[in-house]
C-alpha positions, -999 to +999 in steps of 0.1 A: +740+204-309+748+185-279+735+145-278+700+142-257+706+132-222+680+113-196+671+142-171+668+130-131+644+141-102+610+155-112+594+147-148+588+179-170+567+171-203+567+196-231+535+194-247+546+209-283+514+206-306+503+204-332+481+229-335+441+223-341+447+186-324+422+194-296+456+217-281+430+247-266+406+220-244+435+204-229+451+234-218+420+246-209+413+215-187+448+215-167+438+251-164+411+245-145+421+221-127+457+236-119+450+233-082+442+200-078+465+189-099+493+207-072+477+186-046+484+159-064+522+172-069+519+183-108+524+217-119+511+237-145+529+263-142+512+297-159+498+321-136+473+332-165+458+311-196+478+341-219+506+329-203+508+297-220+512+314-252+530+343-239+560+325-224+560+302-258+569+333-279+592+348-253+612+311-256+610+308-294+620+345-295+598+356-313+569+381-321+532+382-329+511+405-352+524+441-348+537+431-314+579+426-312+596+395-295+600+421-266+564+425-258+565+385-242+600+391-226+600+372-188+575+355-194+596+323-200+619+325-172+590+328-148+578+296-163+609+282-164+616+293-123+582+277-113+592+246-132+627+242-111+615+255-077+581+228-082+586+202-053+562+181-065+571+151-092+557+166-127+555+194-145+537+197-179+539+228-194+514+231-231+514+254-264+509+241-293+538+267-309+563+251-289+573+222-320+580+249-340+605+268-321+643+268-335+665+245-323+688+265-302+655+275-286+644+240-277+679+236-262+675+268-241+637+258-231+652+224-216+681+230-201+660+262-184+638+236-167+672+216-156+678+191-135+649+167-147+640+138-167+624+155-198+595+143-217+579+154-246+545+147-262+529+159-295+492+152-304+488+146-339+457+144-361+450+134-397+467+150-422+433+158-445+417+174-415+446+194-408+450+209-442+414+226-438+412+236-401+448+253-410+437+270-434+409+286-416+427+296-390+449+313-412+418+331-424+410+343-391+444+360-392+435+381-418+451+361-444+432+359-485+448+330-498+421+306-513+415+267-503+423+256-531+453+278-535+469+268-501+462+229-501+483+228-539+506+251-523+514+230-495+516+197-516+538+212-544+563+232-524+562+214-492+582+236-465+591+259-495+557+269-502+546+306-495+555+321-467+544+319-444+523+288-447+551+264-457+570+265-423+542+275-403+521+238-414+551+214-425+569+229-399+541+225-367+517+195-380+545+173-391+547+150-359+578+135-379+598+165-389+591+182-351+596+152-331+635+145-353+638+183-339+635+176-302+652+140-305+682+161-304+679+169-272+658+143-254+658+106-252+634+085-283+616+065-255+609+100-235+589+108-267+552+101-270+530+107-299+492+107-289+464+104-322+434+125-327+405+098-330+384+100-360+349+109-355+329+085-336+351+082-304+345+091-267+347+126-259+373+120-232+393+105-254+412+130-264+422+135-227+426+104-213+455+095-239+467+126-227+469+121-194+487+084-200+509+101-221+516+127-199+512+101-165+485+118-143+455+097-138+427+112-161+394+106-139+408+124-111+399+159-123+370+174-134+370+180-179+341+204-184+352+234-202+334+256-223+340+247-264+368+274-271+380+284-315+348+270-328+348+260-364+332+281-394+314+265-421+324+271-459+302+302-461+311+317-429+349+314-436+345+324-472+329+357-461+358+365-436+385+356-463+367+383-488+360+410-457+399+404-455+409+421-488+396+451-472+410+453-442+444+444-446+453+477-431+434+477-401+453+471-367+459+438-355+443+450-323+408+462-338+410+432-359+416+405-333+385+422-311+357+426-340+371+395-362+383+368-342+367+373-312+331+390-318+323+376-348+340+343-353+339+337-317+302+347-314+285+350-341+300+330-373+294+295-361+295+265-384+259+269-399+266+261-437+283+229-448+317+220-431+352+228-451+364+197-464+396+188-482+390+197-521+388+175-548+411+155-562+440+158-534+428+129-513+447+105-528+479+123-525+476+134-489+467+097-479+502+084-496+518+114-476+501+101-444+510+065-454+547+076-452+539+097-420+527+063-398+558+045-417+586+072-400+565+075-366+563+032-364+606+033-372+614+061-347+608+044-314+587+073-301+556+061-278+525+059-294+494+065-271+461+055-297+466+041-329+490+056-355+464+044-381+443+071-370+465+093-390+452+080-418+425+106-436+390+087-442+377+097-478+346+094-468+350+122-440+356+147-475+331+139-496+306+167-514+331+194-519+319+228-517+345+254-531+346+283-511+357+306-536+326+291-562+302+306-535+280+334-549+271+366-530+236+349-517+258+322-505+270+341-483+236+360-475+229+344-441+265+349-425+266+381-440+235+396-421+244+379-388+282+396-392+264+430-403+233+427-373+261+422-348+286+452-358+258+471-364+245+466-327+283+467-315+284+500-332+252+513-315+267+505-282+300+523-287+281+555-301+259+555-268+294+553-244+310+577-267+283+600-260+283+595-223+319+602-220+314+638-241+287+642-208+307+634-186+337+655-198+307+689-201+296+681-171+264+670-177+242+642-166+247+618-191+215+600-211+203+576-190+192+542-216+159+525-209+155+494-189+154+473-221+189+490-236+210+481-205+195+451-201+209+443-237+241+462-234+247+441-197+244+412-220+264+418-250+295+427-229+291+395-210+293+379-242+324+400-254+338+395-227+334+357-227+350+356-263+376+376-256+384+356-224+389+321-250+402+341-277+432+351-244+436+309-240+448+301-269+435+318-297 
C-alpha cells in the first residue's frame, strides 16, 4: 500500500463510524441543512439520504440482503464527481459502513476524491453500550443469536467469532483497529477521534464535537431532526429475536417493510426495561476499553471529548434482565401491540386488494366510511414516515 500523503486544495473528511455512535442524527442534520451548508462553501454531497448508504456499498463493493454489489453500482462515482467538481472549501461525506471497507477500497475512495487534503473522523462510544445496541441491531436483521450468546462470542473469539458478527463489530466499533486501517493512507494528525458522552451531557453535544472535528461552526445550522432507529427494550427485542426463527425465509423486502420499519420503527418502542450488558462481563470489557484509550492516547490521532468517556460505567448496567429468561407473559404487552398493528395493516391491504379486483371488473369499488379513510390516511402517513428513516440510515 502506498505511504499516506497530505492532500492540497479543498478539505474532504470521511466520516467512517462507528455504527450506533449517534451516526443516523448527524447525517440527518447535515442533510437538512445541506443547503446552507453550500452557502457556506461545504458540501454534502448525496442527492438522497439512501445515497449515503448506497454510494458506501457501491465503494466497499459490496452487497446488502438479497441485493448484489451491482444493485449500488454509480452511486460512488457520482459522489465521488460532486466531491472534485465542489468549489467550495469542504466536503464531508458520512456512513457509518465506511471503517469497515477493505483496504484497497479505502485507497480507491481517496484517491477518487483527489486532489485534497483528506481528513478522517470516527465517532466512538463505550464499548459496554456498544455490545448491546449491536446486538439489537443485528436482531432487527433477522438474526436469532442470543445476548448472552453474542457478548461471549465476541470476547472469546474476538474478530474470529461467528460470522458474521466477528468482523462486522471488531471490525466497525474498534476506533483502534479502523483508524490503523485508514492511517495507511492519510496523515495521523488528519485523524480525529470524537467520544460519545455518557448520559447526562448536552444534547448538542454530540454535534458540536462534530462539527470542531469536522471544522464547520456548529450554531450556524439548524439540529432539529426527528429521533430516527429508536431503541427496543429487552421485551420488545426478545420478541422480534423469537418471531425470527420463523421467518428466516421470508424476503428481505417484506421483512425490512413489516419488521424494521412498521413495527420496530412504530410500534416496538423501548417500553420494558433497557438491554444492558449481562452479568459478569463488565469487568472484562472495561480492561478491553482500558487498552482501547491506551492505543488511541499513543497514536497521535485528534481527540475531540475525552477518551475517558470510552470507558463503560458499571453502574449504567446494573439489574440485568436476560432476554432469553423472559417468559411468554413477558412478552405479553409487545406481543399485542406487534399483533394489533399487523392485524390492522392486514385490514388495510385486504380493503386495496379488493378495490383493485373492482377496478379490474369494472365496477365501482367499495367506498370506506368517513372513519376508515380517516384511519387508513393516517396509518400510511405513518408508514410512510418509518419507511422514510428506515431509507436514512437504517
Amino acid at each position: 500500500m502506498e505511504p499516506p500523503v497530505a492532500g492540497s486544495g479543498k478539505r474532504v473528511t470521511f466520516h467512517v463510524g462507528a455504527p450506533k455512535t449517534g451516526t443516523t442524527y448527524l447525517q440527518n442534520v447535515l442533510f437538512k441543512n445541506r443547503d446552507r451548508l453550500a452557502e457556506h462553501g461545504v458540501l454534502y454531497p448525496y442527492s438522497t439520504r439512501a445515497q449515503s448508504f448506497r454510494s458506501t456499498q457501491d465503494l466497499r463493493g459490496m452487497g446488502w440482503g438479497s441485493s448484489r454489489p451491482s444493485a449500488f453500482r454509480g452511486e460512488w462515482n457520482d459522489v465521488a464527481q460532486r466531491s472534485r467538481e465542489w468549489q467550495g472549501h469542504a466536503v464531508v461525506i458520512s456512513n457509518e459502513l465506511l471503517g469497515g471497507s477493505p483496504l484497497k477500497r479505502i485507497a480507491k475512495g481517496i484517491a477518487s476524491v483527489q486532489p485534497a487534503d483528506v481528513h478522517v473522523v470516527f465517532t466512538a462510544r463505550d464499548f459496554a453500550r456498544q455490545l448491546v445496541s449491536d446486538w439489537q441491531e443485528h436482531i432487527k436483521h433477522k438474526h436469532t443469536v442470543s445476548l448472552e450468546q453474542f457478548v461471549d462470542d465476541l470476547i472469546e473469539y474476538g474478530h474470529e467469532a461467528p460470522a458474521p458478527f466477528g468482523n462486522l463489530f471488531w471490525g466497525m466499533h474498534d476506533a483502534d483497529f479502523v483508524l490503523r486501517r485508514w492511517a495507511r493512507f492519510v496523515p495521523q494528525e488528519n485523524i480525529h477521534v470524537v467520544t460519545v458522552p455518557h448520559k447526562g451531557a448536552p444534547p448538542n453535544t454530540l454535534w458540536r464535537r462534530f462539527c470542531e472535528a469536522v471544522g464547520i461552526d456548529a450554531d450556524a445550522y439548524d439540529t432539529y431532526v426527528k429521533r430516527s432507529n429508536p431503541s427496543m427494550g429487552v421485551a420488545e427485542t426478545e420478541l422480534v429475536r423469537r418471531m425470527n426463527f420463523a421467518v428466516r425465509g421470508m424476503s428481505d423486502a417484506s421483512y425490512d417493510a413489516l419488521v424494521r420499519r412498521m413495527l420496530v420503527q412504530e410500534v416496538l418502542g423501548e417500553q420494558s426495561p433497557k438491554i444492558v450488558l449481562p452479568t459478569g462481563r463488565m469487568e472484562w470489557v472495561q480492561g478491553r476499553s482500558r487498552q482501547l484509550i491506551a492505543d488511541l492516547t499513543a497514536s497521535g490521532y485528534r481527540v475531540v471529548g475525552d477518551l475517558e468517556e470510552l470507558m463503560p460505567l458499571a453502574e449504567e448496567h446494573q439489574g440485568y434482565v436476560s432476554p432469553t429468561e423472559l417468559e411468554e407473559n413477558d412478552l405479553a404487552s409487545a406481543a399485542i401491540r406487534a399483533a394489533t398493528t399487523l392485524l390492522q395493516y392486514t385490514g388495510h391491504q385486504r380493503r386495496r386488494i379488493l378495490e383493485l379486483e373492482s377496478e379490474l371488473a369494472g365496477e365501482p369499488p367499495p367506498r370506506p366510511s368517513l372513519r376508515q379513510r380517516a384511519t387508513d390516511r393516517y396509518r400510511a402517513a405513518r408508514i410512510r414516515a418509518a419507511a422514510d428513516r428506515a431509507a436514512q440510515g437504517g
